[in-house]
C-alpha positions as YAML, in Angstrom:
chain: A
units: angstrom
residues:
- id: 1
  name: UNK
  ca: [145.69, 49.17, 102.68]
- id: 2
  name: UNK
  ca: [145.94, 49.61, 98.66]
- id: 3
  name: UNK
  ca: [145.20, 45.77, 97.23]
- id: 4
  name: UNK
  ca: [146.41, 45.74, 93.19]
- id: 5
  name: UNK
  ca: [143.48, 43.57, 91.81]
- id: 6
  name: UNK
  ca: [145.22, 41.20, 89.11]
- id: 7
  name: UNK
  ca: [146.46, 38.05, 89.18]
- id: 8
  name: UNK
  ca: [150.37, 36.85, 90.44]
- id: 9
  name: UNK
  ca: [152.81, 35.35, 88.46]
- id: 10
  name: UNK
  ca: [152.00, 31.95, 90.74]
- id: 11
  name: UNK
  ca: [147.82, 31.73, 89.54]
- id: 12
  name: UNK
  ca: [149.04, 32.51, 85.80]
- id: 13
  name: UNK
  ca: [151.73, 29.77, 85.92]
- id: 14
  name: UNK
  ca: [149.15, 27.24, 87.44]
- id: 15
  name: UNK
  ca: [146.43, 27.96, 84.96]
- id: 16
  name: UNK
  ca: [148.88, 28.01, 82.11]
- id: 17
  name: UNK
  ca: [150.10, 24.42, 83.32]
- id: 18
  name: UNK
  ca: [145.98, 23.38, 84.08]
- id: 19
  name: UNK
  ca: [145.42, 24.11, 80.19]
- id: 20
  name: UNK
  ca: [148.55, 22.27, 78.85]
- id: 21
  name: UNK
  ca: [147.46, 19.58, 80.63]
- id: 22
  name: UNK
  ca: [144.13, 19.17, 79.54]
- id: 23
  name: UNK
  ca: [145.45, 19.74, 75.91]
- id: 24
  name: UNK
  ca: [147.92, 16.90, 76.70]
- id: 25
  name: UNK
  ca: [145.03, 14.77, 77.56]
- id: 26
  name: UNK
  ca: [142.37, 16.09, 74.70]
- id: 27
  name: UNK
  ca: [145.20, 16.04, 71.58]
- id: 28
  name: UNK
  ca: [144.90, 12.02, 71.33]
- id: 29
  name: UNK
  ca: [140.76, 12.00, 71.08]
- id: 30
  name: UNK
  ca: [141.33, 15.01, 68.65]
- id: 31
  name: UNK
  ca: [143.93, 12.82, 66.27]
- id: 32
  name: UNK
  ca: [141.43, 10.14, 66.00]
- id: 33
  name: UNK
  ca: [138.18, 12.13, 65.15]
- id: 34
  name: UNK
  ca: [140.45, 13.43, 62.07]
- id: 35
  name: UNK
  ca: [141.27, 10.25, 61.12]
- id: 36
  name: UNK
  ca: [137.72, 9.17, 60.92]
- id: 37
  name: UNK
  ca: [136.83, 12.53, 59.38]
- id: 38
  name: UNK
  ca: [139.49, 11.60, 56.53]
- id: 39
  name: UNK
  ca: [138.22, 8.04, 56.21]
- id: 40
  name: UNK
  ca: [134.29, 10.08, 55.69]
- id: 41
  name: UNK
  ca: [135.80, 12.06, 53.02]
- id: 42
  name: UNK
  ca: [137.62, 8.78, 51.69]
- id: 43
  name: UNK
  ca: [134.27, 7.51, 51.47]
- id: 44
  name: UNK
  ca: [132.48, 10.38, 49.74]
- id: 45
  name: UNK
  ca: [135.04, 10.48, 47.24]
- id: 46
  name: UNK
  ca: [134.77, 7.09, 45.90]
- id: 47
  name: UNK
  ca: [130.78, 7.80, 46.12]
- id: 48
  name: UNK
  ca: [131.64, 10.62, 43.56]
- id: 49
  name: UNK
  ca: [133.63, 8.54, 41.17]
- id: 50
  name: UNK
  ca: [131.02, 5.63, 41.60]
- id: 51
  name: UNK
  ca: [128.63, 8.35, 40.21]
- id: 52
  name: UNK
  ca: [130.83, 9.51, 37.79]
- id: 53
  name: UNK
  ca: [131.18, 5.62, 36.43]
- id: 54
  name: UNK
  ca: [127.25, 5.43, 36.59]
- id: 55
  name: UNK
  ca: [126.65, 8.99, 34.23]
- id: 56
  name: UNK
  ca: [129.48, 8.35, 32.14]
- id: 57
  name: UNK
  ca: [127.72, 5.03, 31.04]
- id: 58
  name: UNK
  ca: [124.28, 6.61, 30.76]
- id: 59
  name: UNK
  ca: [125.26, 8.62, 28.39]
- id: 60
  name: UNK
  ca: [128.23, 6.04, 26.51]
- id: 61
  name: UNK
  ca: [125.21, 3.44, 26.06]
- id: 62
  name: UNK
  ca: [126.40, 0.91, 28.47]
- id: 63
  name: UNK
  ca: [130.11, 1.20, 28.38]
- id: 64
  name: UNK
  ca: [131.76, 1.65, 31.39]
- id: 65
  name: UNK
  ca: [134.91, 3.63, 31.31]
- id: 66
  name: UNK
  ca: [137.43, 1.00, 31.33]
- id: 67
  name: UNK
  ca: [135.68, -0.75, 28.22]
- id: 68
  name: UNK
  ca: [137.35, 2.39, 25.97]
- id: 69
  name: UNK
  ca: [141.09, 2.16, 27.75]
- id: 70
  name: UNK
  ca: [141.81, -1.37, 28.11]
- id: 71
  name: UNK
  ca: [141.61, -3.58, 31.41]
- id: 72
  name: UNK
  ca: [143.81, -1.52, 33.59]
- id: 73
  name: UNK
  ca: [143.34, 1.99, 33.09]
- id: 74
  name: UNK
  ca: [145.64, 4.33, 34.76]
- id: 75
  name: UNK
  ca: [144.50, 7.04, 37.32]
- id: 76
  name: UNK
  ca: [145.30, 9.90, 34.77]
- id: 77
  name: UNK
  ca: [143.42, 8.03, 32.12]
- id: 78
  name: UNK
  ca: [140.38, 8.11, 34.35]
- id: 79
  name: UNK
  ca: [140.45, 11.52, 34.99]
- id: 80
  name: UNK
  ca: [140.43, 12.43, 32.03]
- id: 81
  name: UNK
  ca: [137.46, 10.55, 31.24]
- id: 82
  name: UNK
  ca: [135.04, 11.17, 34.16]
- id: 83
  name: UNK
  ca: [136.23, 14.92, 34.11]
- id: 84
  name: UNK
  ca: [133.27, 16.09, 32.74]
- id: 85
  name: UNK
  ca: [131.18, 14.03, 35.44]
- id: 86
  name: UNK
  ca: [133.03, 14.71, 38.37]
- id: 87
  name: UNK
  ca: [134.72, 18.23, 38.37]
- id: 88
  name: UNK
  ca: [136.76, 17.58, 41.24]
- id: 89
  name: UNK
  ca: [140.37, 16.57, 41.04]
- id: 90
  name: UNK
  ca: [141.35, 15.93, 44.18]
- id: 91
  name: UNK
  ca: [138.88, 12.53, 44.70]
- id: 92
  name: UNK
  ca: [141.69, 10.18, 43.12]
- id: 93
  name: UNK
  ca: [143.37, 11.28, 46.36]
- id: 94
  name: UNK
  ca: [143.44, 9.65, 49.38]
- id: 95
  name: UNK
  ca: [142.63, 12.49, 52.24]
- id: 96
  name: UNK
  ca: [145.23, 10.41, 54.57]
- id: 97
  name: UNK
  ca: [148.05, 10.71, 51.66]
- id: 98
  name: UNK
  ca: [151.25, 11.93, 51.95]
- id: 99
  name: UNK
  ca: [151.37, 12.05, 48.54]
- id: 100
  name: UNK
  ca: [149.63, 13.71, 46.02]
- id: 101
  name: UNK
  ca: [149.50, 12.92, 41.84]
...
């Protein structure tokens, strides 16, 4: 007798169906380990800007950002002030955001 080794269109259906079910069951676990992933980063950016606040007033003898733009200082207002402390533009963004400035 010549037996074809291989597999039939029946085993490749089944293990095709055996992996889109696991992935149905793994794709909710993987949604919220990126949401707390985002909220990490969330948390390491305001960490940054915290740090940018702390050097800018080292070196501005005492005065915190805000003191030189008025009591509500806009976002672009602060970036342009801690630039020089914190390089990175994207930590006045939320990592969740839709939006971006």
């Amino acid at each position: 007798m010549n037996k074809k080794k291989g597999f039939t269109l029946i085993e490749l259906l089944v293990v095709i169906a055996i992996i889109a079910v696991l992935m149905a069951v793994l794709m909710p676990a993987l949604n919220v380990v990126r949401e707390q992933a985002r909220g990490i980063a969330c948390m390491s950016n305001q960490k940054t800007i915290g740090l940018a606040y702390v050097m800018y007033a080292e070196d501005n003898d005492g005065q915190w950002a805000t003191d030189h733009v008025g009591p509500w200082p806009d976002c672009y207002t602060w970036r342009a002030l801690l630039n020089d402390y914190a390089n990175a533009t994207d930590i006045f963004t939320c990592p969740s955001a839709t939006y971006s400035y």
